[in-house]
Structure formats: C-alpha cells, structure tokens
Phi, psi and omega in degrees: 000154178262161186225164196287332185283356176270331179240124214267027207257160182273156182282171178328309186262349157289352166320291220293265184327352195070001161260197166273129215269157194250164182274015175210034166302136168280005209250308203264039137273356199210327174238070181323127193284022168269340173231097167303296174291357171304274187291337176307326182273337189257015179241322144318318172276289187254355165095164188260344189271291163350282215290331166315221159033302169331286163283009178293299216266316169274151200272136192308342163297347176233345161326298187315304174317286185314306167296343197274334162311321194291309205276302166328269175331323161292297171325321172288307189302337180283255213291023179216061191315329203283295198242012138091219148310323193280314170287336172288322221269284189327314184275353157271003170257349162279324150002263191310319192280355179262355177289285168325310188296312184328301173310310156310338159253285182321306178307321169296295163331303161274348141309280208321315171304321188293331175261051165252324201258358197291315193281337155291322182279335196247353165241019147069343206240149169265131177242176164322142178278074231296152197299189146258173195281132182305140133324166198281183186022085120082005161243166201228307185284149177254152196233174165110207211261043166086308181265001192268179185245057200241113168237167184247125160333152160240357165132342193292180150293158175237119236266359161228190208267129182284159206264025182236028183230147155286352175276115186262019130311329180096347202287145190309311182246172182280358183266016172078010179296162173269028165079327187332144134273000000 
C-alpha cells in the first residue's frame, strides 16, 4: 500500500479532511491519495471517527479486509441508500435461482431426449421411431418466460389429480378449462 511517508503527498484521507497526514496515519495505509473517492464515499457513509475506532480496535492483519468491506458497503449505499450491498447480494440470488430452474428444465429435457434414443442405443439395430414421450402428468407444451416449468395440457389424461388442485378431473384451472389462455 502506499504510504505518506514515502511520498510526500498526504493520503485520501487526510486530503479529504484537511489535515496533516503523520507518518503513523492509520488511514494511509488503505487510502492511497490515488483513490479519493474511496474515503469519500466511506466517510460519507460511516464518519471518519467510526472508521477511526474501527481500525483501532482490530489487530493490524484484518484492517485491510475491514477497509476493503467498509469501502464495498459505501460504494453500494451511494447507490442503493436504501439497501446498499444487501440489494446487490439479493438480485444475484434471485439470478442464481431463475438461473437453476433454467438448468433444471433442460436437464428434464435431456433426459427425456436421452430416454428416446435408449431403445436404439441398447440393440445396435435400427428400430422404429418411437412417438416422443408426454411431457411430465400429460402435458407438452411449456408456456411463461422461456426458463420456468410451466405447461399447458395437451389433452392426454391424467392418470391422478395434479397435487395442487382439489379437482379429481386432473383439469389446470378449477372452472374446469384445459388450461389453454
């Protein structure tokens, strides 16, 4: 890290404050007068007497971790006041999770294909093309937003009641329709 006594320029945050930065500055280790906006923004967020206190109080091998957090978590809050980092870290966990369902209707899909070719695969000989295989409880098309596990009947039977209807027709909605919109 650079530090004031090597260079005679004071670090980011004695700038930033207006003092003289000393050769045992805590701040000019972690806050290089090449990035400014660093403590501006972790001085904005949390006061310079905080961060102060902070690094007082942790032992010098985890200061670095602690500023480069302080400085994530400021950066976030200017652009997110409300929810900071915690709103970043939430819309890549909704991410990861349309993402997994994503995986999860292909991989159901490439079984499916794969247990089509099974029967070709295990007698070496060519047989007849077997129709393909009902989607799962009888329906075949998928309808929504390209990644979700949403189908429309296709009309076969069901050979029970899907288990999140009381209708022991097997039909999608309860007015008794064929799911069609």
């Amino acid at each position: 890290m650079a530090s004031s006594s090597s260079s005679n320029s004071p670090c980011a945050a004695c700038k930033f404050l207006r003092r003289k930065c000393m050769p045992g500055c805590i701040f000019a280790p972690y806050f290089p007068p090449e990035e400014p906006q660093k403590f501006a923004n972790v001085h904005k967020i949390f006061g310079a007497s905080n961060v102060t206190k902070l690094l007082n109080e942790l032992p010098p091998h985890q200061r670095e971790d602690a500023v480069n957090s302080l400085a994530y978590e400021a950066e976030a809050r200017v652009k997110d006041p409300v929810y900071g980092c915690v709103g970043a870290i939430s819309v890549l966990q909704r991410q990861v999770h349309r993402l997994q369902k994503e995986l999860d209707a292909a991989n159901a899909d490439l079984i499916r294909y794969a247990c089509n070719d099974i029967p070709t695969a295990l007698h070496g000989t060519q047989t007849p093309a077997l129709p393909p295989m009902p989607s799962p409880r009888g329906f075949s098309r998928r309808v929504g937003n390209g990644g979700g596990s949403f189908y429309q009947n296709s009309g076969l039977p069901i050979p029970y009641p899907p288990p999140w209807t009381n209708n022991p027709s097997g039909d999608i909605n309860e007015r008794g329709g064929d799911g069609n919109m």
